[in-house]
C-alpha positions in Angstrom: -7.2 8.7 27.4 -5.6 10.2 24.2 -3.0 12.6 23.8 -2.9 15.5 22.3 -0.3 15.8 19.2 1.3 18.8 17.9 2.6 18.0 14.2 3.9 20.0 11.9 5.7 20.3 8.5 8.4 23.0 9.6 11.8 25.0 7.6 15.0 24.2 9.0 14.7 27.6 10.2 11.3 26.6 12.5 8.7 28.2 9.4 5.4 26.5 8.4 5.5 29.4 5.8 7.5 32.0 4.6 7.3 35.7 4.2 5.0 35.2 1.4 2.6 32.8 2.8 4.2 30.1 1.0 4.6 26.7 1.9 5.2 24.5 -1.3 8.5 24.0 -0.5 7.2 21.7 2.4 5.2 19.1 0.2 5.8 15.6 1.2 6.7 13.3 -1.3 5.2 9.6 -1.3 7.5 8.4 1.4 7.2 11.3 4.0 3.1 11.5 3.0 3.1 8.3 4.2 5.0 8.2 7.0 2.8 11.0 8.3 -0.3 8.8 7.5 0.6 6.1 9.6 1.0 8.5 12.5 -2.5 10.2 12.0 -4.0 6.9 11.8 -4.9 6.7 15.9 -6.0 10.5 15.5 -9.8 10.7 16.1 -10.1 14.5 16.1 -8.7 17.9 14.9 -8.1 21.1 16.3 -7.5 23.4 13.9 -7.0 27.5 13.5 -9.0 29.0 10.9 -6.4 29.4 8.5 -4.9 25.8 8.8 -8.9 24.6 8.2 -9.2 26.5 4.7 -5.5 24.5 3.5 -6.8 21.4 5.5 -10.6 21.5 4.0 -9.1 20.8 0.2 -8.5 17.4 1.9 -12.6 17.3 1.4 -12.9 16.5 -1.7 -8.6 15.8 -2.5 -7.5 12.0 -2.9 -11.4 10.8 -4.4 -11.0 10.2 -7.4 -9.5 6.4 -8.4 -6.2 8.3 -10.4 -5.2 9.7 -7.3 -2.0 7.8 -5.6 -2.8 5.2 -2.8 -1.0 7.2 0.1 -3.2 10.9 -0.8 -6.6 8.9 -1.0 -5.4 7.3 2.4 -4.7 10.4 4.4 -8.0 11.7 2.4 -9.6 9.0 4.3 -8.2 9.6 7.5 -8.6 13.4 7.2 -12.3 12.8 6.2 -13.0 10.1 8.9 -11.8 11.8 11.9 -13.9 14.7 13.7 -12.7 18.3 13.4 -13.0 21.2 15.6 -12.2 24.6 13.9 -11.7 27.8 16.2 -12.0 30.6 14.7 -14.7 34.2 15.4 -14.8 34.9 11.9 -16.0 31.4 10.1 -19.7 30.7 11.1 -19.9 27.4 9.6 -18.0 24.8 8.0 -18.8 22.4 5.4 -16.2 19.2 6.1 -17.6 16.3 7.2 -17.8 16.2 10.8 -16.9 19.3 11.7 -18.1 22.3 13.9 -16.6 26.1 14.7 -16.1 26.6 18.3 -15.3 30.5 19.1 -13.2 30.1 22.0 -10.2 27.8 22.4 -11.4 26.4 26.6 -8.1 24.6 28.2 -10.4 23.0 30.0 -12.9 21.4 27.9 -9.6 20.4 25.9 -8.6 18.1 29.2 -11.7 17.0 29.0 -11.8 15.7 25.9 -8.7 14.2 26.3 -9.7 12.3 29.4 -12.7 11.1 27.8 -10.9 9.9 24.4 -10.1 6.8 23.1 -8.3 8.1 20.6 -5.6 10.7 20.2 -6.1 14.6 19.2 -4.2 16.1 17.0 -3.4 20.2 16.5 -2.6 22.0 14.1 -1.7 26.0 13.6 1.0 27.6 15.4 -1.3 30.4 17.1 -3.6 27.5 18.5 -0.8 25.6 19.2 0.5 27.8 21.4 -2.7 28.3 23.4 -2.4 24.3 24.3 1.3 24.3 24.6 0.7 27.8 27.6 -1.9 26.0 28.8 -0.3 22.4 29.5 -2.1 20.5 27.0 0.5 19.5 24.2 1.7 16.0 25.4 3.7 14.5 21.7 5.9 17.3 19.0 5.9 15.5 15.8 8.1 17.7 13.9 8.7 17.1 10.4 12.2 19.0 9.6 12.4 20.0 5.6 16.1 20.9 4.3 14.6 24.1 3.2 15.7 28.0 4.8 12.4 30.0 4.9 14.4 33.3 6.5 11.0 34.7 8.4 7.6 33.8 8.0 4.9 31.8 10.2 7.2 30.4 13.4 5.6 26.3 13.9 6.4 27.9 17.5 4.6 31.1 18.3 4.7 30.9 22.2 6.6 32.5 24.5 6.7 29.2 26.9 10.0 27.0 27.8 9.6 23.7 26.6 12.7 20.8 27.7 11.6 17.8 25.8 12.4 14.5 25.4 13.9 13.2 22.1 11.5 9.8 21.6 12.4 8.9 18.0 13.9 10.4 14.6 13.9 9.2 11.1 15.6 10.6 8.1 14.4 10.3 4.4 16.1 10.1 1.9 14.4 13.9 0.2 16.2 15.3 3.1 13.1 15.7 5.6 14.1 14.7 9.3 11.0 13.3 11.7 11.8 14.7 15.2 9.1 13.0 18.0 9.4 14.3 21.3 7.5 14.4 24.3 7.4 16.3 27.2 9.7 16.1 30.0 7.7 17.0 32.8 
């Protein structure tokens, strides 16, 4: 059975991006990057919001090219190798490998894919996020913590739900990023 993983690249202030949209400031550097490949390496599938596919899709054709640094052409090779389902009722189709547009996020066809994985699911956008985390779904936070103050923007949590968690591991980097891993306590 694989779990389903929420990780995300978050302010210190609990932003994916800021007022503006932005989200440079939250660029791993080569130690971070990967980190955060070794943890999407049991990751067979993707559920992604529509806007978190159209920053996620550059991955397509990103890291391809021989020049490009070992740890982007591995995550290019994860990213490319697992399956991805994007839901989202404006896109109609979807042009990374392995990929399909589903319309409606189903709670239930999520526990069943879980039950019937060997591998874990990751998912990524706050908005879908938060469907998962209503519904019961979110088993592992991987939060990665950047020393950065966004002041508003795109919360990493946009629920309304009570979450008590269990702290399961942390690592600091020397950039300043903290890893926060926690499960939950129910």
């Amino acid at each position: 059975m694989g779990k389903l993983i929420y990780s995300m690249i978050e302010s210190l202030d609990s932003y994916i991006a800021d007022e503006s949209g932005g989200f440079g400031w939250a660029e791993p550097d080569e130690a971070v990057h990967s980190f955060i490949n070794d943890l999407q390496r049991p990751v067979g599938t993707y559920l992604l919001g529509r806007r978190m596919y159209e920053v996620m899709a550059a991955w397509d054709t990103m890291g391809t090219s021989d020049d490009a640094p070992a740890f982007i052409r591995d995550f290019a090779d994860l990213w490319r190798g697992a399956d991805k389902v994007i839901y989202s009722s404006m896109l109609t189709d979807v042009h990374s490998p392995r990929a399909r547009v589903e319309r409606d996020f189903d709670p239930d066809a999520i526990r069943l894919m879980k039950a019937e994985s060997a591998r874990d699911i990751s998912i990524g956008g706050p908005t879908l996020a938060a469907a998962a985390i209503e519904a019961g779904l979110v088993d592992e936070y991987q939060l990665f913590v950047v020393p950065f103050v966004a002041g508003g923007g795109l919360a990493t949590f946009a629920c309304g739900t009570r979450l008590d968690l269990d702290l399961v591991e942390e690592r600091r980097f020397p950039s300043g990023f903290v890893y926060l891993d926690y499960c939950s306590s129910s």
